[in-house]
C-alpha positions as a printed Julia matrix, in Angstrom:
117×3 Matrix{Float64}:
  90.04   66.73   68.85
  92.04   68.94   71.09
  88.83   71.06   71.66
  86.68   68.06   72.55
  89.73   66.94   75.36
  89.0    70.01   77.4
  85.64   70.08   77.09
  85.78   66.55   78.41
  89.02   67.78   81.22
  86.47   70.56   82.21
  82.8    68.54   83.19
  85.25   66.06   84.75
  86.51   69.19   87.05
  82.82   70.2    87.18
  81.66   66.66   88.19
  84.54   66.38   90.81
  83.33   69.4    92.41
  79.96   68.59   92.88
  79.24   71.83   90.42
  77.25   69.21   88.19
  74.82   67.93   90.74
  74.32   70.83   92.86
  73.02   72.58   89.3
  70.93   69.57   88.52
  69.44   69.57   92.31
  68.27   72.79   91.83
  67.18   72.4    88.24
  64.98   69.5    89.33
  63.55   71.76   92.06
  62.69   74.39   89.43
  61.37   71.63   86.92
  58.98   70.26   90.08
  57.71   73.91   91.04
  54.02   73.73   90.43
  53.95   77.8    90.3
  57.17   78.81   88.27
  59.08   81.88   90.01
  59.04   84.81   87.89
  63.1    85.09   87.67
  64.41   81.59   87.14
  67.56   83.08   87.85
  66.83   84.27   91.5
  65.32   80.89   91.91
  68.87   79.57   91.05
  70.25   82.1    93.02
  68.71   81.33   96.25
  68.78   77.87   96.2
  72.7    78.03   95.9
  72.93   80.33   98.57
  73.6    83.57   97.0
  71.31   86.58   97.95
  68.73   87.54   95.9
  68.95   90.69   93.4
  66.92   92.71   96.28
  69.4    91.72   98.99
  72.24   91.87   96.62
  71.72   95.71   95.96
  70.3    96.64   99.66
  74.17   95.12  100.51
  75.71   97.0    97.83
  73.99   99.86   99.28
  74.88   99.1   103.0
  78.89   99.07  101.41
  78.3   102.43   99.56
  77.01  103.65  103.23
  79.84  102.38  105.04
  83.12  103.31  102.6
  81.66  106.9   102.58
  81.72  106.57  106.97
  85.07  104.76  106.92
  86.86  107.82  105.02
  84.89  110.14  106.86
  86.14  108.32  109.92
  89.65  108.49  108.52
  89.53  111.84  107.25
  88.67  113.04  111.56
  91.38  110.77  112.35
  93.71  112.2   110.38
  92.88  115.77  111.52
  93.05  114.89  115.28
  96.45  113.32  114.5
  97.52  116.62  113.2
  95.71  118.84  115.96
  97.8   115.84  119.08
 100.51  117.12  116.81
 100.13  120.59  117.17
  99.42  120.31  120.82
 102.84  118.14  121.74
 104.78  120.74  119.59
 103.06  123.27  121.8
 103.61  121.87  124.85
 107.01  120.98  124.17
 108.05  124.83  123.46
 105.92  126.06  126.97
 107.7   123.66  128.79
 111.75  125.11  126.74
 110.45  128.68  127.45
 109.27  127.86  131.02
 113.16  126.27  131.56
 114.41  129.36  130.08
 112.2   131.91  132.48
 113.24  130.21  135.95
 116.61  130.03  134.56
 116.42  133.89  133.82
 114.46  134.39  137.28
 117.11  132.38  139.18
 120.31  134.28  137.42
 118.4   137.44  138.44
 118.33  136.39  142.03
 121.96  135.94  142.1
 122.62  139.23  140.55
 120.3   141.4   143.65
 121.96  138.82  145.97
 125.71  139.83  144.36
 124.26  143.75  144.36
 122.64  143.38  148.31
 126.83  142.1   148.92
């Protein structure tokens, strides 16, 4: 009894959400085809709006192509982040030895000026 409750609970869902006659629609269009498709399934397929198996794997494909770019893409990132990296750590010690040299430059000017005295 319990059983035949949710099968009930479950084609009233179906019915509710138009599940039940958009499958019948398109079941009626199969039934009427004068020249039957040779996958039913696609025929389904199609006329509820999902791709067909051909456009289903050329997509599948296109995502392959495009998660194998997007890590290659991150992969570049990630090594130009390291070499910007590099470069401000670089640029960072030029400029702390650059302080120290006019610093040394400037104390030996004071000591010719202090030896001209």
């Amino acid at each position: 009894m319990e059983k035949e409750a949710k099968k009930e609970g479950f084609r009233k869902y179906l019915e509710a959400s138009g599940v039940l006659d958009a499958l019948t629609k398109v079941l009626v269009a199969l039934y009427e085809q004068n020249d039957k498709p040779s996958s039913a399934l696609e025929f389904v397929q199609q006329k509820l709006g999902g791709p067909s198996l051909s456009e289903y794997e050329k997509l599948q494909a296109e995502l392959s192509e495009l998660q194998i770019r997007y890590n290659e893409l991150i992969k570049e990132n990630q090594e130009r982040c390291r070499e910007l990296e590099e470069l401000k750590h670089t640029q960072v010690e030029a400029s702390a030895n650059k302080e120290l040299d006019v610093g040394n430059t400037h104390d030996e000017e004071l000591n010719t000026d202090v030896v001209k005295c």
